[in-house]
C-alpha positions in Angstrom: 12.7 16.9 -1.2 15.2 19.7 -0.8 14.1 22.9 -2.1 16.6 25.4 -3.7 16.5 29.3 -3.7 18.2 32.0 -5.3 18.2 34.5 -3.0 16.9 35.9 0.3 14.9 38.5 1.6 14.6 39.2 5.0 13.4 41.2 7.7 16.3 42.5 10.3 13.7 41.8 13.5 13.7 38.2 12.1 17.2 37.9 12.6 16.4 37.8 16.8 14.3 34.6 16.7 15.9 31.2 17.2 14.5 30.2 13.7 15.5 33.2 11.5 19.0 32.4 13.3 18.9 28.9 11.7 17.8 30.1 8.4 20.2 32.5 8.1 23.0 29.8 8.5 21.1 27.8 6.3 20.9 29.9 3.3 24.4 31.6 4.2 25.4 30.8 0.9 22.7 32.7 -0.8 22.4 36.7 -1.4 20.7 38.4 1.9 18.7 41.1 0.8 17.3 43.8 3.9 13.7 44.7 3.3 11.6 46.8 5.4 8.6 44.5 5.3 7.2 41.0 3.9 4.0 42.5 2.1 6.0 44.9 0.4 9.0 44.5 -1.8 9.0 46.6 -5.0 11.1 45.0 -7.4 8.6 42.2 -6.8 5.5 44.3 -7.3 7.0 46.2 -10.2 8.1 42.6 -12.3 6.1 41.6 -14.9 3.9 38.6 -15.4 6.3 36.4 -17.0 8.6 36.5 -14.4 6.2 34.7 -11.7 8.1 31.4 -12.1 11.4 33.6 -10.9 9.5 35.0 -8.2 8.7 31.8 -6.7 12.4 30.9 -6.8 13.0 33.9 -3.4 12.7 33.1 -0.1 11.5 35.9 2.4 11.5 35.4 6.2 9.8 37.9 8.4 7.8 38.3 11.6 4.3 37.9 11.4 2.2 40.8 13.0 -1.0 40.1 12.3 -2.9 37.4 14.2 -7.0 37.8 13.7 -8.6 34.3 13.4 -11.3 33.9 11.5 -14.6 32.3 11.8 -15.0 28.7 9.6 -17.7 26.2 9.9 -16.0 23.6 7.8 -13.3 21.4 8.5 -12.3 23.6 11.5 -13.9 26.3 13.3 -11.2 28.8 13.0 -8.9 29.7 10.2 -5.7 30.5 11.9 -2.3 32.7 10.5 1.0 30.7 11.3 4.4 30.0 10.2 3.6 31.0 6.3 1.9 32.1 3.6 2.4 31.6 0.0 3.7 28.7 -1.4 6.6 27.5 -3.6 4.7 25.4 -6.5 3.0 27.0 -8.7 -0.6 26.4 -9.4 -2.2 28.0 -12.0 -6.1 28.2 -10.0 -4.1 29.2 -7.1 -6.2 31.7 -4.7 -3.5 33.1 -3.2 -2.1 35.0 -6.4 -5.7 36.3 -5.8 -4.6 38.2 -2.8 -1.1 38.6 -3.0 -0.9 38.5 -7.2 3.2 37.5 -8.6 3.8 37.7 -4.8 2.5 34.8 -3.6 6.2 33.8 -3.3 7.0 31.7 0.2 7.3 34.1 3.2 8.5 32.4 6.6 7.4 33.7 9.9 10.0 33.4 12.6 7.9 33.8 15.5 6.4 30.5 15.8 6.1 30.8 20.0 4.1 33.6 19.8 1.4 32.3 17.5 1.2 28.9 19.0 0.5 30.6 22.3 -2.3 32.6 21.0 -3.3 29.4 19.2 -3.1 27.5 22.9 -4.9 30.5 24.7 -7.7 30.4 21.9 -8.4 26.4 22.7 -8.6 26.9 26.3 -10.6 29.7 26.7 -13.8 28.3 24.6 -16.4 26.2 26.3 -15.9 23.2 23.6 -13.0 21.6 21.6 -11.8 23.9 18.7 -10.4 22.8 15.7 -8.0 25.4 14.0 -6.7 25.3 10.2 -3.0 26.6 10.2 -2.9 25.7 7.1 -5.1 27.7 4.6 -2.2 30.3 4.4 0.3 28.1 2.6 1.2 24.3 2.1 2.9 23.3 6.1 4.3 19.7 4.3 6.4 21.7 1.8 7.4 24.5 4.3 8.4 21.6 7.2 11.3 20.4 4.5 12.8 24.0 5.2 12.1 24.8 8.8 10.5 21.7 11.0 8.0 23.7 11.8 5.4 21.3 11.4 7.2 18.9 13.5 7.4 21.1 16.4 3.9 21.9 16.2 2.4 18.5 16.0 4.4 17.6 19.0 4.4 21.0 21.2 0.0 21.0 20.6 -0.1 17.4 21.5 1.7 18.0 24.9 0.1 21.3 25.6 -3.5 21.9 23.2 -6.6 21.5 23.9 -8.6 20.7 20.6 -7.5 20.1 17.6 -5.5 21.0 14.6 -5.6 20.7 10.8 -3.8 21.2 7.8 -4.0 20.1 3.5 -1.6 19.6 1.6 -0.2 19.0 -1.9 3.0 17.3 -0.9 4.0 13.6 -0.2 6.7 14.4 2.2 5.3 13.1 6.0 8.1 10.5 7.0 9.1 13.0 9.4 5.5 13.3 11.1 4.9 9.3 11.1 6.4 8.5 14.6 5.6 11.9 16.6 3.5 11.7 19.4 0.6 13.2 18.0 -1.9 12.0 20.2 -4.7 12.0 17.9 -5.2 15.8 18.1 -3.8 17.1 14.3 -6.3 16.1 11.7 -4.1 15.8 8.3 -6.0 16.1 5.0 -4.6 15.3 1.3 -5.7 17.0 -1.6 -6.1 14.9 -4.5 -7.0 15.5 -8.3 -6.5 13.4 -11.9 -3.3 12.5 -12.2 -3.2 14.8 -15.6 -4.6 17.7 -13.7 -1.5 17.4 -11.3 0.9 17.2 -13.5 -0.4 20.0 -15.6 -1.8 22.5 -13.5 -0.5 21.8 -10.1 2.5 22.9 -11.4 5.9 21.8 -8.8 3.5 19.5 -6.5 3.7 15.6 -5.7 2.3 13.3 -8.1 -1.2 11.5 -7.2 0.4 7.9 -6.3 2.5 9.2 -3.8 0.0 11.8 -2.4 -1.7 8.4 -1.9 0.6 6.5 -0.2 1.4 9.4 2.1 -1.7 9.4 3.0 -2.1 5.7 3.7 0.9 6.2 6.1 -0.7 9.0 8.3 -3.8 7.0 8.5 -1.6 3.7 9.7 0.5 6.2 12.1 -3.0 7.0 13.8 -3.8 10.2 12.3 -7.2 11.2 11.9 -7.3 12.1 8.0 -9.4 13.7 5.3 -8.9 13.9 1.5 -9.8 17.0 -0.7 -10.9 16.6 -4.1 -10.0 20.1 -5.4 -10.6 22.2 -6.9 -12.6 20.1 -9.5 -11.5 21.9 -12.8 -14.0 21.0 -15.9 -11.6 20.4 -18.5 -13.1 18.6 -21.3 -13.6 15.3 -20.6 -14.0 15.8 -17.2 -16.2 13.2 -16.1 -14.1 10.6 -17.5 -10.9 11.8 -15.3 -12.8 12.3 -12.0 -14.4 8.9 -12.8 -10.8 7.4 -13.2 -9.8 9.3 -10.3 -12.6 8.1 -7.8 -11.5 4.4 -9.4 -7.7 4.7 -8.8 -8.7 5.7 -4.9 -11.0 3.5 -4.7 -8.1 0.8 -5.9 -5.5 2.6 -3.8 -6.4 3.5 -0.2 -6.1 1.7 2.6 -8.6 -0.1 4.5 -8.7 2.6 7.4 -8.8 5.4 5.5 -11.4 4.4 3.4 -13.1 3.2 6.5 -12.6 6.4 9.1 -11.5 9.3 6.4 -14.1 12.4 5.3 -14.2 14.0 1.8 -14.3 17.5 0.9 -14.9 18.5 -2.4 -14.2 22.4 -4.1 -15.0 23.3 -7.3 -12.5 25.9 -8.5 -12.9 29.3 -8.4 -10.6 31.7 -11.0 -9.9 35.2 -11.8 -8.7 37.9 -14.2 -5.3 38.1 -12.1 -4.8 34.2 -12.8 -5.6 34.6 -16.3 -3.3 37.1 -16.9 -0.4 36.1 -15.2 -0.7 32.3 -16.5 -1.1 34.2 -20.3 2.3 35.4 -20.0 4.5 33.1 -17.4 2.8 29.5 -18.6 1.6 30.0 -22.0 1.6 26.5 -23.3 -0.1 25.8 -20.3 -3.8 23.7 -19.8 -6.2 25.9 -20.4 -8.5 25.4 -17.4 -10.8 28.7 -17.5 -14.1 27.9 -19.9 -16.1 31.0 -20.5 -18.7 29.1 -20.9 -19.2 27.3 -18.0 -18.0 29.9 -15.1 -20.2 33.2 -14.6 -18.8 36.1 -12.4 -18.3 35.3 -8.5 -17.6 39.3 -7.2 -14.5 41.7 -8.2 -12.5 39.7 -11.0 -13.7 36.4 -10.1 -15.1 33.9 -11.7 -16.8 30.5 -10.7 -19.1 27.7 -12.3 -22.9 28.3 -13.4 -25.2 27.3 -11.0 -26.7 24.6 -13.5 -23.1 23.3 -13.8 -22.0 22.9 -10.3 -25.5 20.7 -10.1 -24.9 18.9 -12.4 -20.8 18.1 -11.2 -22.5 17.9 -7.6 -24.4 15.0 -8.7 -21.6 13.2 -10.6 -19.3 13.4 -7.9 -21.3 12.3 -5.3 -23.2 9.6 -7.0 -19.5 8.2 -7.6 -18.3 8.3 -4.5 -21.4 6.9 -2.8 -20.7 3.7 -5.1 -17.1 3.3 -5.1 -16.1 5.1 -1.7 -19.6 5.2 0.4 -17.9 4.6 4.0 -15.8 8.1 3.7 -18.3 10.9 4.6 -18.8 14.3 2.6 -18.7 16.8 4.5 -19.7 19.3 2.2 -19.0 20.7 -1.5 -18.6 24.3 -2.1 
């Protein structure tokens, strides 16, 4: 999958890392724009809602400054920054356009060394093996098709970590990962929802049978895996797509990710921001916010009634414990 842009905005420090090197005769084709910083570009801020799909068409490439880990008791136990944020599809539950709104465009950090190291002096400094997310930021599948990133880290933390690390993803696109050297220490997870959803509201992401397969392939090339479902969105009818979901995988995976994968499941969470920018950029668009079903969740959020998530809970776990019962949940939130 090559990716296309219509323009770049950079940072000038970038421009002294091997990396923002590369890019730049990359994209030497494409308009170079100077900007002072990544978080801050004011045409961007100032552009209305409909022009989000335009938005995500920019690529910015910066240096990233801040480095605070943060506590998780999930998959991993830390939530790690790295080589990006944002993301290039365009998901209308997305919760980044919670914290960065239209801007949730794909920013690139240049300084991959320096976070790595951090990451390397985190793992050997705690008294058990640590497993870090890199990837809650952005999608690492989609941004490897730009900047090999991914590759490098797989192989560098293999050689040199202590722990582990993990990532989801949306994207079909791990050839490049299948021979590495990973020794068993990067933990890949797929996320996976109705095929209709995808299409539909995972708006510029893989489609569900090759989300599949990719996944069958990092299982085979030793990975340990996981699978998302999420977020589980309640359109109408939704227990007859998440039943037709859980039967297609059921169908579909292979014998040793069914036997050695995990499950997460996440019920969506939505907000006034995502309703209002999806009103005016994608306005023929699946309607996937039900007043009432969701109940306020904090400032401008929104997530399921108690008595609803209960009662998708049970659905989901009552299906996967027939069709799927040697893949473990490891929670639902």
């Amino acid at each position: 999958m090559e990716m296309s842009f219509d323009a770049v905005f950079y940072e000038p420090d970038s421009l002294r890392y091997e990396l923002g090197k590369m890019l730049r005769q990359k994209y030497q084709a494409l308009p170079w724009s100077e900007i002072e910083s990544h978080n801050r570009i004011p045409e961007f801020s100032s552009a209305k809602n409909r022009e989000f799909p335009k938005l995500k068409r920019h690529l910015i490439i910066g240096v990233r400054k801040t480095h605070k880990y943060v506590e998780n008791h999930k998959v991993s136990d830390w939530l790690g920054p790295y080589t990006s944020s944002g993301c290039r599809a365009m998901c209308l539950y997305c919760y980044l356009v919670c914290n960065y709104n239209k801007c949730s465009y794909l920013r690139l950090f240049v300084n991959r060394e320096e976070m790595m190291l951090k990451l390397l002096k985190t793992g050997r400094e705690a008294s058990e093996l640590q497993t870090f997310e890199i990837g809650s930021n952005s999608d690492l599948v989609l941004e490897n098709t730009i900047t090999g990133n991914l590759n490098w880290t797989i192989d560098y933390f293999a050689r040199n970590g202590r722990g582990y690390l993990t990532f989801p993803t949306k994207f079909d696109m791990v050839d490049p990962l299948l021979d590495l050297d990973h020794r068993g220490k990067t933990i890949f997870r797929m996320s996976v929802n109705p095929a209709e959803i995808i299409r539909k509201v995972e708006i510029g992401t893989s489609p569900l049978e090759t989300r599949v397969r990719a996944l069958n392939d990092m299982a085979e090339a030793g990975y340990p895996v996981g699978m998302l479902i999420a977020p589980v969105i309640l359109v109408p009818d939704w227990k007859r797509k998440y039943g037709e979901l859980i039967e297609y995988l059921t169908d579909e995976l292979s014998h040793k990710v069914k036997k050695t994968g995990f499950i997460e499941i996440i019920l969506m969470t939505y907000s006034y921001i995502h309703n209002a920018i999806n009103a005016e950029a994608f306005p023929g668009a699946m309607k996937v916010y039900d007043h009432c079903l969701m109940t306020g969740r904090g400032r401008g959020k929104y997530s399921y009634r108690p008595e609803v998530r209960e009662e998708a809970e049970d659905f989901l776990r009552n299906e996967l414990e027939h069709k799927l019962g040697n893949m473990k949940i490891l929670y639902v939130s």
